[in-house]
Legacy VTK file of the C-alpha trace (Angstrom):
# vtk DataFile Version 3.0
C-alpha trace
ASCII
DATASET POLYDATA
POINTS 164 float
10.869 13.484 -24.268
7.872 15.580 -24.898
8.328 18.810 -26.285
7.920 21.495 -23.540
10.611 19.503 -22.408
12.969 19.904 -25.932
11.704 24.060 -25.695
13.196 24.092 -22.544
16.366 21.720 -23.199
17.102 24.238 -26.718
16.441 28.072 -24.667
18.761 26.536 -22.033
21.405 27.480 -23.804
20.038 31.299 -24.401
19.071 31.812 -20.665
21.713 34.761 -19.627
23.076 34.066 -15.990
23.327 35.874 -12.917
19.356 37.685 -14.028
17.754 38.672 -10.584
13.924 37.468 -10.682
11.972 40.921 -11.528
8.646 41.777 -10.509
6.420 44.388 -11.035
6.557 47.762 -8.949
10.536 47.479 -8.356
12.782 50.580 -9.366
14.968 48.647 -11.673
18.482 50.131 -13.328
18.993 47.988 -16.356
22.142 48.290 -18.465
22.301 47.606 -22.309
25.216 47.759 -24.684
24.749 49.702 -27.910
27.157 49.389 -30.902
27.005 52.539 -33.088
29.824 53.117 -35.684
31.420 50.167 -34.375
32.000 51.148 -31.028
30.372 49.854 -28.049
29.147 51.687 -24.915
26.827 50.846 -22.115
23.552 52.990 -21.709
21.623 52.868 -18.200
17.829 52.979 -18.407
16.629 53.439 -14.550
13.003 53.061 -13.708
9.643 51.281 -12.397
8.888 48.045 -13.789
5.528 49.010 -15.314
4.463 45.195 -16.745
5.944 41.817 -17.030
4.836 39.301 -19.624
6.313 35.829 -21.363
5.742 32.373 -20.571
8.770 30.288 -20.715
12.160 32.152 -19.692
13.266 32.950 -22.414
9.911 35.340 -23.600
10.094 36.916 -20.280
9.924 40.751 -20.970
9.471 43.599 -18.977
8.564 47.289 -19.566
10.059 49.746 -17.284
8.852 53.692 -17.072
10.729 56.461 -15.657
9.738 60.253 -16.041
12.141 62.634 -18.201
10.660 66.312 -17.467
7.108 66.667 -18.052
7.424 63.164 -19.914
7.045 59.494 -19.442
9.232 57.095 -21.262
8.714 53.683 -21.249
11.207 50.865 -23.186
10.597 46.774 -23.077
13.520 44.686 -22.815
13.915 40.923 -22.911
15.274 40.122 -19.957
17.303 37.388 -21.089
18.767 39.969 -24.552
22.765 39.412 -24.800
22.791 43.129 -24.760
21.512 43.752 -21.690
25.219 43.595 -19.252
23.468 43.366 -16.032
19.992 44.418 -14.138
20.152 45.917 -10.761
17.076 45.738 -8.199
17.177 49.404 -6.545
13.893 48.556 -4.408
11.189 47.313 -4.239
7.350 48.763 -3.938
3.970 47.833 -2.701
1.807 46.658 -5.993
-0.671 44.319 -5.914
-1.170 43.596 -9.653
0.727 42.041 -12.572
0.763 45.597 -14.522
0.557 48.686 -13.317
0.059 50.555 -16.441
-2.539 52.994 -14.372
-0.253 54.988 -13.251
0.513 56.742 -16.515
-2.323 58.752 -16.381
-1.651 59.611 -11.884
0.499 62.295 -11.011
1.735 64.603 -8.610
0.288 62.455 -4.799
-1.391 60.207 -6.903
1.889 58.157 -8.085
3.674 57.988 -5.654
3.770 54.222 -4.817
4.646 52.632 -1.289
8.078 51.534 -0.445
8.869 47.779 0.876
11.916 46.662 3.000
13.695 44.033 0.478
15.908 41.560 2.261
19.284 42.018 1.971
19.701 39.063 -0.011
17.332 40.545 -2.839
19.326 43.302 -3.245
21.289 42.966 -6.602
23.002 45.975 -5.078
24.604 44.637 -2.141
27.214 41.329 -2.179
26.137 38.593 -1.361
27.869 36.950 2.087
30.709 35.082 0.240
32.491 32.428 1.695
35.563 33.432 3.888
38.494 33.631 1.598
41.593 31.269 2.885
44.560 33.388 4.134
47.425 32.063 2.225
50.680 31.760 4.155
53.301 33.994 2.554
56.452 31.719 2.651
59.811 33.625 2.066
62.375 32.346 0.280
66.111 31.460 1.426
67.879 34.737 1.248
71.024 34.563 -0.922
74.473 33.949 1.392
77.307 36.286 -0.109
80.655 35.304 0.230
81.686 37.557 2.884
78.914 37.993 5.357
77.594 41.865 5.688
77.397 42.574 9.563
75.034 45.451 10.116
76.095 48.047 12.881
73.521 49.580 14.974
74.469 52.968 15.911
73.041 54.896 19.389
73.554 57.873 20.556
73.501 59.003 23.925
70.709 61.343 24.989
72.164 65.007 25.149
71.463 66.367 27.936
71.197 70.382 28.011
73.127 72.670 29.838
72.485 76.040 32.271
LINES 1 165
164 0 1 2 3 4 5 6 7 8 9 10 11 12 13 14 15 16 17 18 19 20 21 22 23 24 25 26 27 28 29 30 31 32 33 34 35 36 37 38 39 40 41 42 43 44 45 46 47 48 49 50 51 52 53 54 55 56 57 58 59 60 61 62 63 64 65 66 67 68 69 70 71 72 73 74 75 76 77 78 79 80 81 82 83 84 85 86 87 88 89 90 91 92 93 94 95 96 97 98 99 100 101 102 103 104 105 106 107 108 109 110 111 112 113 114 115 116 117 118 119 120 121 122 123 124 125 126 127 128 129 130 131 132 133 134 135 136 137 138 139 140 141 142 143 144 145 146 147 148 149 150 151 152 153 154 155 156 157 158 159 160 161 162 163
């Protein structure tokens, strides 16, 4: 066994499931529990992926900026941290390079980016076509027989008819 092979074999069991492949130029919404005074909540971060960087799976990081008033913030998350809960792909836009850091300095026209029809399958948004579920058959059980049996009366009336 060499040992890219034993790296791989020992992250393995550190590789989070269920991660959607991210790429840069998608508007991600990626959500992280924080403990503080030993409670936990969940905290959304929702942005563009800005740069992606790491070599095996486990390294993989990306930095996603969104704009907060006249301000850019930008945070860098390990994509495979136990407290990120779950990433959701929002969409997906038209970049040609691994980082797209040059849009820091754009704005107004400038940075706006162009938007790309994402299968529906890419979506993290959408379900995924499951499997048809199997109708169970409700079976009813034997009702109890009392000792003398109940007979249920059925009561008409006749239509009333009105009068001149």
């Amino acid at each position: 066994m060499s040992n890219v092979d034993m790296i791989r074999e020992v992250q393995s069991d550190f590789i989070q499931d269920g991660r959607p492949t991210i790429k840069t130029g998608m508007e991600i919404e990626v959500y992280q529990k924080i403990t503080e005074n030993g409670k936990t909540r969940v905290q959304r971060f929702k942005g563009v992926v800005i740069k992606t960087a790491g070599k095996s799976a486990l390294e993989k990081t990306i930095t996603v900026r969104r704009k907060v008033g006249a301000f850019g913030v930008e945070r860098v998350f390990a994509v495979h941290s136990p407290t990120i809960e779950k990433i959701e792909i929002l969409r997906q836009f038209k970049v040609r390079r691994k980082s797209i850091k040059f849009i820091r300095g754009l704005t107004g026209k400038a940075a706006r980016l162009k938007e790309v029809p994402m299968k529906e399958i890419e979506y993290s948004k959408k379900k995924v076509k499951e499997e048809p579920k199997k109708v169970e058959e409700k079976v009813e059980a034997p009702k109890a027989e009392t000792a003398t049996p109940v007979k249920e009366e059925v009561k008409t009336e006749a239509p009333k008819t009105e009068e001149k």
